[in-house]
Kinemage of the C-alpha trace (Angstrom):
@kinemage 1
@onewidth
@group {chain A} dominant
@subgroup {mainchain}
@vectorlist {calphas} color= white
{ca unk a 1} P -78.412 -81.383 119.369
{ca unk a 2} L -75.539 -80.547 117.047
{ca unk a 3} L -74.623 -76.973 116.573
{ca unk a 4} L -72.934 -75.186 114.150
{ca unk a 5} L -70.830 -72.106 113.974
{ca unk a 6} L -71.446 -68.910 112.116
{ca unk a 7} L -68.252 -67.112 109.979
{ca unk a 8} L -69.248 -63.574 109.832
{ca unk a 9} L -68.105 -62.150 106.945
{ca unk a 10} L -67.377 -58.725 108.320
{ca unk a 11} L -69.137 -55.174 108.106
{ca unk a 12} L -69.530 -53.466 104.776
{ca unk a 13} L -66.860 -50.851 106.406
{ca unk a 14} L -64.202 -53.574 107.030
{ca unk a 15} L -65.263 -55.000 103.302
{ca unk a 16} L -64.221 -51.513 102.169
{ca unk a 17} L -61.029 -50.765 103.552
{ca unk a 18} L -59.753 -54.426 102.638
{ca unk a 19} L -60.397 -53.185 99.029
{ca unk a 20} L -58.656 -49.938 100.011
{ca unk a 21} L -55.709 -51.509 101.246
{ca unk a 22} L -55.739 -54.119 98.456
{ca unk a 23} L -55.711 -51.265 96.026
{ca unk a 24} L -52.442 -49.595 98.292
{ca unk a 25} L -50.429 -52.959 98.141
{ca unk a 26} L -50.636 -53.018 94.225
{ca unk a 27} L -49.588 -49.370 93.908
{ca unk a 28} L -46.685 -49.927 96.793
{ca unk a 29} L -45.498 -53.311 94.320
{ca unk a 30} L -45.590 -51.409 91.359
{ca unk a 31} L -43.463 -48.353 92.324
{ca unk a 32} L -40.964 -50.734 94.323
{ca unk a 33} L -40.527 -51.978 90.378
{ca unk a 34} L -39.426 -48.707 89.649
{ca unk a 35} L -36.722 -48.354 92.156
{ca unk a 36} L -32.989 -49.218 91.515
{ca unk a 37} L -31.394 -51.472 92.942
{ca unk a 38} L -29.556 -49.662 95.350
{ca unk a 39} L -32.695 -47.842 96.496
{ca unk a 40} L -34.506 -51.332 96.867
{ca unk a 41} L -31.315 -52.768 99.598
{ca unk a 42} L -31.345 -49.354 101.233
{ca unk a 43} L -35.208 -49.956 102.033
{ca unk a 44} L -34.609 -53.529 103.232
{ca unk a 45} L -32.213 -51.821 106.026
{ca unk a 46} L -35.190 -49.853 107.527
{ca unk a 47} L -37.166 -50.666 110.772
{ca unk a 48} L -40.945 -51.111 109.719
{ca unk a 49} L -42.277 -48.263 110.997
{ca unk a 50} L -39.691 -46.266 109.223
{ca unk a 51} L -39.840 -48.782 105.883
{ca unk a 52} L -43.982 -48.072 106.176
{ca unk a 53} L -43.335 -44.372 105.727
{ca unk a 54} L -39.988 -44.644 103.038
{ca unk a 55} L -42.874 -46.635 100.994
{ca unk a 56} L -45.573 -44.233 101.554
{ca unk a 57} L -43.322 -41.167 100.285
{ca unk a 58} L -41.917 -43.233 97.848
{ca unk a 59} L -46.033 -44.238 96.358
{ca unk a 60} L -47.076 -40.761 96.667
{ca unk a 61} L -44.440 -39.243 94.708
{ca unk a 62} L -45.038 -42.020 91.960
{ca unk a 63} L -48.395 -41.009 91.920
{ca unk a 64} L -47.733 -37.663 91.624
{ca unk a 65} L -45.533 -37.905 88.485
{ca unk a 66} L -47.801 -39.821 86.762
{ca unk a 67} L -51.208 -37.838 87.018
{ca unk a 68} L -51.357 -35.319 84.120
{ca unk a 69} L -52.373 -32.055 84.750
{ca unk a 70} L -52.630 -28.910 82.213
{ca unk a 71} L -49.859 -27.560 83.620
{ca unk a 72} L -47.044 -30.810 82.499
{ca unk a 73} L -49.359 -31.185 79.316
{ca unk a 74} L -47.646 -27.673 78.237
{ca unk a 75} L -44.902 -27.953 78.841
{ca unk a 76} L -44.428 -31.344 77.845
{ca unk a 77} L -45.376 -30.414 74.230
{ca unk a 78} L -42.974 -27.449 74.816
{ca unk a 79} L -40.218 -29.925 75.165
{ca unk a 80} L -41.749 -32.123 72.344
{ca unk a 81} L -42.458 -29.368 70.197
{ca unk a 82} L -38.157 -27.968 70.550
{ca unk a 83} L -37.359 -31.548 69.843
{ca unk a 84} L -39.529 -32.245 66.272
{ca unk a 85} L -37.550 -28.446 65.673
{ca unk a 86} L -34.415 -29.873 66.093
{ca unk a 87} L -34.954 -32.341 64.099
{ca unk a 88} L -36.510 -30.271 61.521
{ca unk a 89} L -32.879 -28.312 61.696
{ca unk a 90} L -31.423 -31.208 60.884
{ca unk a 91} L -32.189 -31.339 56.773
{ca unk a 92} L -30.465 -27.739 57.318
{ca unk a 93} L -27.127 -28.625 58.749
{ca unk a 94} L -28.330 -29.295 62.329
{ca unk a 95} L -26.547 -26.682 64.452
{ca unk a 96} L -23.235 -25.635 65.849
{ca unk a 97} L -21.612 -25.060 69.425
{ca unk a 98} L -20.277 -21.512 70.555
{ca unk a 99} L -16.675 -23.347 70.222
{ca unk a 100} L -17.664 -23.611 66.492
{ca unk a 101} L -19.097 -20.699 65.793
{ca unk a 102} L -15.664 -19.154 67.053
{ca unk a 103} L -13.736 -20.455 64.184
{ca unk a 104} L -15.782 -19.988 61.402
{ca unk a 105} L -16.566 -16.123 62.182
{ca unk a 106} L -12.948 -15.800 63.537
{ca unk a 107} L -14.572 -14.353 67.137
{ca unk a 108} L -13.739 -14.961 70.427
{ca unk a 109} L -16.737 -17.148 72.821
{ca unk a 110} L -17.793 -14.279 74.679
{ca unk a 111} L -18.186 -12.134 71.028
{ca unk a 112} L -20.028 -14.490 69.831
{ca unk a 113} L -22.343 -14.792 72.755
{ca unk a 114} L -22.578 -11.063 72.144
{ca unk a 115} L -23.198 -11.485 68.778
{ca unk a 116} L -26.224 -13.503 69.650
{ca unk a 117} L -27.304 -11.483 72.064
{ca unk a 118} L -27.658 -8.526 69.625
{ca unk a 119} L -29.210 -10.210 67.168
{ca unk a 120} L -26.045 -10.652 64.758
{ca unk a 121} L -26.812 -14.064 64.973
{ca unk a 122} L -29.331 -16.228 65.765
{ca unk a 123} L -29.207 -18.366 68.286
{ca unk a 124} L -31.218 -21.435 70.973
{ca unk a 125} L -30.799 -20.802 74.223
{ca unk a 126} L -32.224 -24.162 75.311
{ca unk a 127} L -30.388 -25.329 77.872
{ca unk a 128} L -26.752 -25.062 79.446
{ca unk a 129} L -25.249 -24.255 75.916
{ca unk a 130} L -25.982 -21.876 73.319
{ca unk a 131} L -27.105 -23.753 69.799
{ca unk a 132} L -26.698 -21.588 66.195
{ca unk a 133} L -28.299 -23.121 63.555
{ca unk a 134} L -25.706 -24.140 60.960
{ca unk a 135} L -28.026 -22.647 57.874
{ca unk a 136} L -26.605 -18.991 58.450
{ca unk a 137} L -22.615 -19.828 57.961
{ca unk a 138} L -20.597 -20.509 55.308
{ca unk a 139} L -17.289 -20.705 54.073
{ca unk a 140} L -17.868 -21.222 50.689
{ca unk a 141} L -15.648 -17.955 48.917
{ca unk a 142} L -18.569 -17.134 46.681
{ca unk a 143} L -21.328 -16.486 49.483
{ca unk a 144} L -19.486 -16.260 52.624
{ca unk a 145} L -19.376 -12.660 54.555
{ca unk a 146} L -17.009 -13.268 57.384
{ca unk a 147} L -18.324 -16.392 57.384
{ca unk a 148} L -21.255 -15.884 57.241
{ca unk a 149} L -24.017 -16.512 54.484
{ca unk a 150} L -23.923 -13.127 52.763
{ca unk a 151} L -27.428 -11.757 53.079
{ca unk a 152} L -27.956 -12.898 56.650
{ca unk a 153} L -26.325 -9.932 58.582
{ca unk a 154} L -28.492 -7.732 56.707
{ca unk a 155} L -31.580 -9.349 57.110
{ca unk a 156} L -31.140 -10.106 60.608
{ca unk a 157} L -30.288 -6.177 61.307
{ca unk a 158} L -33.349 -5.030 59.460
{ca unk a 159} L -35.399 -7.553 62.553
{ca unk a 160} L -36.316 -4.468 64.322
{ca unk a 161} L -39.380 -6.298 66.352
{ca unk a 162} L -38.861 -8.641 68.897
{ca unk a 163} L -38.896 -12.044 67.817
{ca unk a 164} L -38.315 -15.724 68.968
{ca unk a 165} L -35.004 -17.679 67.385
{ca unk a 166} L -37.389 -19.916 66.275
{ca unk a 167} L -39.450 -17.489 63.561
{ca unk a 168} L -36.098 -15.880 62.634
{ca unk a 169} L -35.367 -19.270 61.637
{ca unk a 170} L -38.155 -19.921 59.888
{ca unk a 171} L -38.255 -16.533 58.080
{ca unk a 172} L -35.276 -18.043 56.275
{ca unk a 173} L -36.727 -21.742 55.524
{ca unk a 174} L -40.027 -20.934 54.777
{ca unk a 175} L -41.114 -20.493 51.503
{ca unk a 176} L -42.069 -17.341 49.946
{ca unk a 177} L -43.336 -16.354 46.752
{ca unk a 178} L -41.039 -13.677 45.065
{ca unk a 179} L -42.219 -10.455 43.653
{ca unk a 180} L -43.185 -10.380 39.775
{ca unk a 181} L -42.954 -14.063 39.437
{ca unk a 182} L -44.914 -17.335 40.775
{ca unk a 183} L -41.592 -18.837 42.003
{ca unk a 184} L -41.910 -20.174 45.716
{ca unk a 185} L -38.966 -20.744 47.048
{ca unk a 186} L -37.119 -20.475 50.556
{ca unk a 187} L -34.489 -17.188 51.379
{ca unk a 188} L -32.073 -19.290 51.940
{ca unk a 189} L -32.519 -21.156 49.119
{ca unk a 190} L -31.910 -17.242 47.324
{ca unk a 191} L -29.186 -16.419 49.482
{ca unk a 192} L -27.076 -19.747 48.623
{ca unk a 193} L -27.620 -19.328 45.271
{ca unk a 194} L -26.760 -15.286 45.347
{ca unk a 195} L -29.614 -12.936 45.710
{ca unk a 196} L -30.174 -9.963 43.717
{ca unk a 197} L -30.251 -6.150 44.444
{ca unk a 198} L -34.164 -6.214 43.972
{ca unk a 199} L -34.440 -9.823 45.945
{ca unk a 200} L -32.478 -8.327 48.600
{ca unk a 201} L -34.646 -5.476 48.706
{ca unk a 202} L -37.845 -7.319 49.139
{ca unk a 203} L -36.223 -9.477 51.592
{ca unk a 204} L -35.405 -6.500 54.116
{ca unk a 205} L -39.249 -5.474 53.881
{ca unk a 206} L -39.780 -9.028 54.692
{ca unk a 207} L -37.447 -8.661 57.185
{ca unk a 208} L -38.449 -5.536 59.216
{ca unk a 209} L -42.280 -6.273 59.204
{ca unk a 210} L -41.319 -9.594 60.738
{ca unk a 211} L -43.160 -9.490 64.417
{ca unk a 212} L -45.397 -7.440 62.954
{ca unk a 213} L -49.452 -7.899 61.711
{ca unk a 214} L -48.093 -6.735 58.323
{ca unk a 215} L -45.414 -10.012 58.559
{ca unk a 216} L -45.923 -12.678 55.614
């Protein structure tokens, strides 16, 4: 009587962790990709049991930068958001360094930090060093205040409310319709070209409502 032998395929359980583990081994391959080179030979000196757990750190972490969560959704459009700003300050001269700033005002670094600081000029504190937006200088004879664009140190005294760099910036760039006419057109756009008394006027009540419900 021949006989023949049975393969058993295995229990549903063992079915299941094969998957599991099949699943692990892609992830492990794919964030090994993601290593440098040097990281990849320094895992190749490890003993297994201490390669096993280099990997396992190494997966996790992957994994962990990956997943979104509310939190990095924030502040990645944050980030995004100072970026497209940047770039937006770009059609308006882009922006100067401290070390720049020092020469065209004729002030030392540390004044001009302090200048910043007390709202005599505006200024990004966005990382390791301090960013003025270019718009607000000038050396042209005809509109320059110390270097400045004449107009600005006014305006930015009468900003008696606490606001971001960012809206003092844009209470400069944005449009704005001007009293007793239908002209829309920018402050700084005024400013460059030489604002009048009555301009100037409006401005400053522009100005000190800014951070304010009443604020245009």
């Amino acid at each position: 009587m021949k006989t023949t032998s049975l393969k058993t395929k295995g229990s549903p359980d063992t079915i299941l962790l094969k998957k599991r583990l099949k699943v692990l081994r892609l992830e492990i391959e794919s964030s090994l990709e993601l290593l440098s080179v040097k990281e990849q030979q320094s895992l190749l000196t490890l003993r297994d049991v201490d390669f096993w757990s280099a990997i396992q750190l190494k997966t996790l972490a992957e994994r962990i930068i990956s997943t979104p969560t509310p939190e990095k959704t924030e502040q990645n459009e944050f980030a995004e958001n100072r970026v497209a700003f940047m770039e937006y300050l770009q059609e308006y001269g882009g922006v100067h360094k401290s070390s720049a700033v020092e020469k065209i005002i004729h002030a030392s670094v540390p004044t001009v930090i302090k200048y910043g600081e007390k709202n005599k000029l505006i200024v990004l504190n966005w990382g390791a060093e301090n960013l003025y937006p270019v718009f607000q200088f000038s050396t042209n004879e005809k509109n320059s205040e110390k270097g400045m664009l004449k107009g600005v140190p006014e305006l930015l005294a009468s900003m008696k409310h606490e606001v971001s760099a960012v809206r003092k910036c844009n209470f400069f760039l944005k449009k704005v319709e001007l009293p007793l006419t239908e002209e829309k057109i920018s402050i700084l756009e005024v400013l460059r070209r030489g604002a009048k008394k009555d301009e100037m006027e409006y401005f400053k009540i522009l100005a000190e409502n800014l951070g304010t419900q009443n604020a245009v």
